[in-house]
Backbone bond lengths (Angstrom), bond angles and torsions (degrees), N, CA, C in turn:
res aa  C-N    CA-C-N  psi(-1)  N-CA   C-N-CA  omega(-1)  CA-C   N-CA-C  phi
1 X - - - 1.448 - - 1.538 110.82 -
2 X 1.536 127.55 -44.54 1.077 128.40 -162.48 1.785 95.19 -67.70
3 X 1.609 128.69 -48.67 0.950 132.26 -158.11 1.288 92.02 -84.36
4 X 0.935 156.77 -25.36 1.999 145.32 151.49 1.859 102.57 -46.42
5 X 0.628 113.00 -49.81 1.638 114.04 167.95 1.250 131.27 -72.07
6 X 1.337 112.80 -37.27 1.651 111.56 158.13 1.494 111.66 -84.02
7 X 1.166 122.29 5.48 1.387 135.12 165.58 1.418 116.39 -65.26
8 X 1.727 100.20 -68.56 1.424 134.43 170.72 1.045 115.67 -22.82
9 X 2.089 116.21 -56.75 1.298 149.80 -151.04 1.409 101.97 -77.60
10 X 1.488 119.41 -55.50 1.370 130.57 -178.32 1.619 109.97 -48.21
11 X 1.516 91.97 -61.07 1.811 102.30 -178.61 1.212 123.33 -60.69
12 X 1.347 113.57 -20.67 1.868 108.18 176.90 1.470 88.32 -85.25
13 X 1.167 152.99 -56.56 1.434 155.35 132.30 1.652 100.81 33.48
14 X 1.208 93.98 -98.50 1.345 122.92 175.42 1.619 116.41 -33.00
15 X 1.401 102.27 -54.13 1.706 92.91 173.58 1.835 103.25 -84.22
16 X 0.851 130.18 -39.77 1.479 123.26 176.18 1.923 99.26 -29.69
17 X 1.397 104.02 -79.24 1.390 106.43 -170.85 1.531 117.65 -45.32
18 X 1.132 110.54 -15.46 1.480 108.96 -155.64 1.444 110.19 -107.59
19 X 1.426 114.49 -5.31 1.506 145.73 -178.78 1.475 93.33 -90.86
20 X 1.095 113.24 -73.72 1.454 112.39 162.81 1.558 135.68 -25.35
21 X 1.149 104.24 -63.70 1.357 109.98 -162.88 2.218 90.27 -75.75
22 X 0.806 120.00 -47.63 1.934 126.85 166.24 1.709 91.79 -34.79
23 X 1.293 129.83 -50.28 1.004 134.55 -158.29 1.250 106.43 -67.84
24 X 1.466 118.56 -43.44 1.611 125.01 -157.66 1.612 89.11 -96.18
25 X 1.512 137.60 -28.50 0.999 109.78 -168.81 1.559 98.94 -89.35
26 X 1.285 139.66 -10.12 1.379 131.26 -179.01 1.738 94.73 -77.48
27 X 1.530 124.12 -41.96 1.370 101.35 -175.93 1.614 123.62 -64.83
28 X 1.289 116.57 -0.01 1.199 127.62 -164.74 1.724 107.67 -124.76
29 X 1.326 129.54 61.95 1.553 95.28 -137.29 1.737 88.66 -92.03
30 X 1.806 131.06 -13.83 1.380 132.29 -169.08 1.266 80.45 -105.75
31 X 1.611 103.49 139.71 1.746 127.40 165.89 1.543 90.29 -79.61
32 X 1.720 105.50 164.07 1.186 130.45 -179.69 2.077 115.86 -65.20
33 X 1.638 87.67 -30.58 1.543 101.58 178.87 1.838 107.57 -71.51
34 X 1.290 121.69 -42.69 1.538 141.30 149.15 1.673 95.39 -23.95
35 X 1.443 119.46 -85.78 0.909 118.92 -128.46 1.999 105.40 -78.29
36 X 1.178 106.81 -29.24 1.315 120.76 151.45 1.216 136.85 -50.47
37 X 1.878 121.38 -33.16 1.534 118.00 165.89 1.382 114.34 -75.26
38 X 1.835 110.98 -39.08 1.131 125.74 -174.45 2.216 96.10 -53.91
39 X 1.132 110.90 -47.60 1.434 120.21 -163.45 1.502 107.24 -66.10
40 X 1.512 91.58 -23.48 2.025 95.28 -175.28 1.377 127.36 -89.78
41 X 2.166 97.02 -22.52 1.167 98.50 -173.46 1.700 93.92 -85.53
42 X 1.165 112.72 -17.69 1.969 115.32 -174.52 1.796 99.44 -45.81
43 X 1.904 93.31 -85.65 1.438 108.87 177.62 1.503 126.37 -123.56
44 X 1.360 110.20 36.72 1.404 123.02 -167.60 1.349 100.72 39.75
45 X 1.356 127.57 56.91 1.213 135.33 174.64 1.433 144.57 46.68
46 X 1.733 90.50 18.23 1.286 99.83 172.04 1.247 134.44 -54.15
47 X 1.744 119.75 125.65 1.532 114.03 164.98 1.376 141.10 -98.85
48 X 1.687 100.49 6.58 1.478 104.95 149.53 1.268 125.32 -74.39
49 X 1.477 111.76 -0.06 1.817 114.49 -172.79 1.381 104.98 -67.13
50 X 1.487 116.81 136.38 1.516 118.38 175.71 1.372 102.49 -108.05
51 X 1.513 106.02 -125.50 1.343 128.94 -158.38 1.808 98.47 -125.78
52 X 1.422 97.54 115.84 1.710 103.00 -169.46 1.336 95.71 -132.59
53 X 1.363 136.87 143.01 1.797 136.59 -145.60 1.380 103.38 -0.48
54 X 1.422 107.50 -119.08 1.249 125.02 -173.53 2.038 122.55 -72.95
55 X 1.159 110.44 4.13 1.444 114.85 -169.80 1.270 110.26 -110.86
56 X 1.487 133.13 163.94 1.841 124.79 157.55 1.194 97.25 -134.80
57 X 1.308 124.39 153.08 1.341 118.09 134.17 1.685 103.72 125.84
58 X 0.869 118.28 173.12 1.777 131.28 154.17 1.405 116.89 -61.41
59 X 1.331 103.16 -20.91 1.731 110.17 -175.12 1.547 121.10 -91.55
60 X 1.882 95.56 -22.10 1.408 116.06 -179.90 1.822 101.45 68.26
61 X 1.581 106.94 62.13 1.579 99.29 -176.16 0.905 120.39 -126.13
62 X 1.558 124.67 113.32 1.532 135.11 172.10 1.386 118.22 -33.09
63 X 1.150 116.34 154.85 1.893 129.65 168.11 1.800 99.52 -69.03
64 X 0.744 126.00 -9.09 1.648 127.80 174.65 1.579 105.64 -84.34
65 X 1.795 105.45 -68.66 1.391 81.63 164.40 0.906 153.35 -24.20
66 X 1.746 98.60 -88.31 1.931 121.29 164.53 1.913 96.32 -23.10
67 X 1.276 111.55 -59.24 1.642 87.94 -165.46 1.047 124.80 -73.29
68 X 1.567 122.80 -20.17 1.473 136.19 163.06 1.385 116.14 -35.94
69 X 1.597 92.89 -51.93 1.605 119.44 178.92 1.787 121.18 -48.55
70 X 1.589 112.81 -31.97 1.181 128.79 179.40 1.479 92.30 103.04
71 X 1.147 137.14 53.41 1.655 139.00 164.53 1.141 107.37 27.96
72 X 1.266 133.56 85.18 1.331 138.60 176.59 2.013 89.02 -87.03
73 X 1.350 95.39 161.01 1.268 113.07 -159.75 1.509 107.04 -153.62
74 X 1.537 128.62 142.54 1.365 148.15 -150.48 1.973 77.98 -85.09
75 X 1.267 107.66 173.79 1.571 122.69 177.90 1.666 98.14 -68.79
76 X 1.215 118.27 134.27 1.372 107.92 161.58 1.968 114.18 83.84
77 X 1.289 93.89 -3.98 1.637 95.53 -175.51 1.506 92.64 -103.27
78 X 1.472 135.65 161.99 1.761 156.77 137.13 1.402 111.17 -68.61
79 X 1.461 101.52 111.53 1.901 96.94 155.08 1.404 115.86 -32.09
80 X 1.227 96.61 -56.81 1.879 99.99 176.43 1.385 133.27 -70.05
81 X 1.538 112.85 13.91 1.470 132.31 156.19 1.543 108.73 -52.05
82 X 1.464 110.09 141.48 1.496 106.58 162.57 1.641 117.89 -67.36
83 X 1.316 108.37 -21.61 1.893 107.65 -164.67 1.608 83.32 -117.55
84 X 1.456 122.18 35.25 1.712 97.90 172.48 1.832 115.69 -76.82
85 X 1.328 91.43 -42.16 1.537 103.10 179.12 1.543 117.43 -58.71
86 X 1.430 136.01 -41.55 0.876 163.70 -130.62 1.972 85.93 -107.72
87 X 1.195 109.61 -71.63 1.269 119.46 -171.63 1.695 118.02 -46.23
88 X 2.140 98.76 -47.72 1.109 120.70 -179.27 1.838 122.84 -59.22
89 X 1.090 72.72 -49.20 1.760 104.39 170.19 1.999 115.01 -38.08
90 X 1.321 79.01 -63.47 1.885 98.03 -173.24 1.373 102.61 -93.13
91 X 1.740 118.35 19.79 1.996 92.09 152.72 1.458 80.07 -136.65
92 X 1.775 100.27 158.02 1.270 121.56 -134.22 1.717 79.06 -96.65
93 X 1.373 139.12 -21.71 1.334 118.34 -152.79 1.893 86.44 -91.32
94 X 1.389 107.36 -35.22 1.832 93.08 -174.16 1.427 110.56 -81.42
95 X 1.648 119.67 -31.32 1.074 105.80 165.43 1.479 141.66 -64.47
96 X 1.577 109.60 -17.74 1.724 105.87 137.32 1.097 113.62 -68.85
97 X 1.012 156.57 -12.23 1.752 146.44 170.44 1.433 96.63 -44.12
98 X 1.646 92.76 -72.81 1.420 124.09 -163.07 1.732 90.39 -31.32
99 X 1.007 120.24 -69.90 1.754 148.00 -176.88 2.094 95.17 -14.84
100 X 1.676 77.58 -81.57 1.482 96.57 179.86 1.516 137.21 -43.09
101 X 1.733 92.70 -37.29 1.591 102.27 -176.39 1.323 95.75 -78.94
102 X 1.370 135.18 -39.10 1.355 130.91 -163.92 1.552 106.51 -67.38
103 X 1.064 128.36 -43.70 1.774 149.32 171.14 1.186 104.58 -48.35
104 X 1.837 124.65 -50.48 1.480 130.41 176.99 1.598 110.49 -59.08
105 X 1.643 98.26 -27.14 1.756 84.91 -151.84 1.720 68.44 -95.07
106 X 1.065 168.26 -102.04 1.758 166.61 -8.12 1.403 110.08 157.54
107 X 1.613 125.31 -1.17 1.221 98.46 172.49 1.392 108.12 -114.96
108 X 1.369 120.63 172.00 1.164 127.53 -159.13 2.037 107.86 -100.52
109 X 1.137 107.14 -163.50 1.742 106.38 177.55 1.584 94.65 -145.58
């Protein structure tokens, strides 16, 4: 009996962690090495790159994207800002957001 229960114990164990760890790799779904070729082939990673017609950023990313993406937004800024996209776009840590969320919501496994 005891070892049907420390049995039990292991296996809820076992799926706990393993729920988890599915979890962290869907929030993450582009590696850091990803997100750097993707950034080099854009603008060889430029961070003076702004906003040129329709694109911003190092990532070269449309207002379609970013919103595809779920409008990720700088600390303290509104999706529903006029310069949210624009802002988000041209710094490199949200504009990988932007990257990521769009990959979470559209990419495949």
């Amino acid at each position: 009996m005891k070892w049907l229960v420390c049995f039990a114990g292991i296996l809820v164990v076992l799926i706990a962690v393993n729920a988890d760890v599915s979890h962290i790799v869907q929030e993450n779904p582009v590696t850091e090495v990803c997100l750097r070729c993707i950034c080099e082939a854009s603008s060889d990673c430029d961070p003076t790159v702004r906003c040129t017609g329709e694109v911003c950023g190092m990532f070269r990313i449309t207002w379609a994207y970013w919103s595809d993406a779920g409008k990720p937004v700088l600390q303290g800024d509104s999706p529903d800002s006029q310069s949210a996209y624009a802002n988000c776009a041209n710094d490199p840590q949200c504009a990988a957001a932007t990257v990521q969320g769009y990959m979470r919501k559209f990419g495949q496994v």
